[in-house]
N, C-alpha and C positions, 0 to 999 in steps of 0.2 A: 344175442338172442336168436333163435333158431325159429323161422317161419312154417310152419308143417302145413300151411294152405298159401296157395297165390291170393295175392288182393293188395291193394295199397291201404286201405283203412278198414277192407274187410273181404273177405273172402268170397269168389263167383262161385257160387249157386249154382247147382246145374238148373236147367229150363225144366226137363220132365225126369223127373226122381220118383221112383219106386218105394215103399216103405223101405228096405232096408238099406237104399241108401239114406234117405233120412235120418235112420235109426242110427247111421254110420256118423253121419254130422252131425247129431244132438251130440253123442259118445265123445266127439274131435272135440266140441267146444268144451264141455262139462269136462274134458279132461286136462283140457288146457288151462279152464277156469280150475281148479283147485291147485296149478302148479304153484303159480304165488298166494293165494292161501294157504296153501302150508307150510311153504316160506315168511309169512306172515305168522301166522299161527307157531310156528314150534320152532323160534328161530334158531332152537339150540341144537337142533341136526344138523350144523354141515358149520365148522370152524372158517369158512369163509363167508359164510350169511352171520355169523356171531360177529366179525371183522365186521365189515362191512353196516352190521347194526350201529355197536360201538361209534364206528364211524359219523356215521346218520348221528345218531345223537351228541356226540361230541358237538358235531359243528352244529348245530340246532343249539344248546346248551351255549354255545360261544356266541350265537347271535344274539341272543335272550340277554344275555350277558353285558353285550355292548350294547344292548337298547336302553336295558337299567341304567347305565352310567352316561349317554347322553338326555335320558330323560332328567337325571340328576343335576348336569352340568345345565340342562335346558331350566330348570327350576333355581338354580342358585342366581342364574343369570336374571330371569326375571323377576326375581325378589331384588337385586342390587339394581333393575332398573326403574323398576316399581317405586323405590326408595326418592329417587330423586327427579 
């Protein structure tokens, strides 16, 4: 990830700004804010955000997966102990 402002959690501000620097860091954010939005949005521009979707969802799907089969084995269990 490429930082285009200094900051550790957010970028210094100058003290006295002019409209157009202002005008300059609304433009910075608002351009940075729609980079992963449309990353988001239109995953199917760029075969390594397709990748990398895939990805994401595989292993989400594989968690999901193994929750269902210990809630299963968690239910067999308490019914056999329930029993006695």
């Amino acid at each position: 990830m490429v930082w285009v402002a200094k900051g550790s959690n957010w970028f210094t501000a100058p003290e006295t700004a002019g409209e157009a620097e202002w005008r300059n860091i609304r433009q910075l954010l608002e351009d940075e804010h729609q980079k992963p939005v449309h990353a988001v949005a239109d995953p199917l521009h760029s075969r390594v955000v397709r990748k990398q979707t895939r990805m994401l969802l595989g292993a989400a799907f594989h968690d999901i997966y193994h929750a269902g089969q210990i809630r299963l084995v968690r239910r067999f269990y308490e019914a056999q102990t329930s029993k006695g």
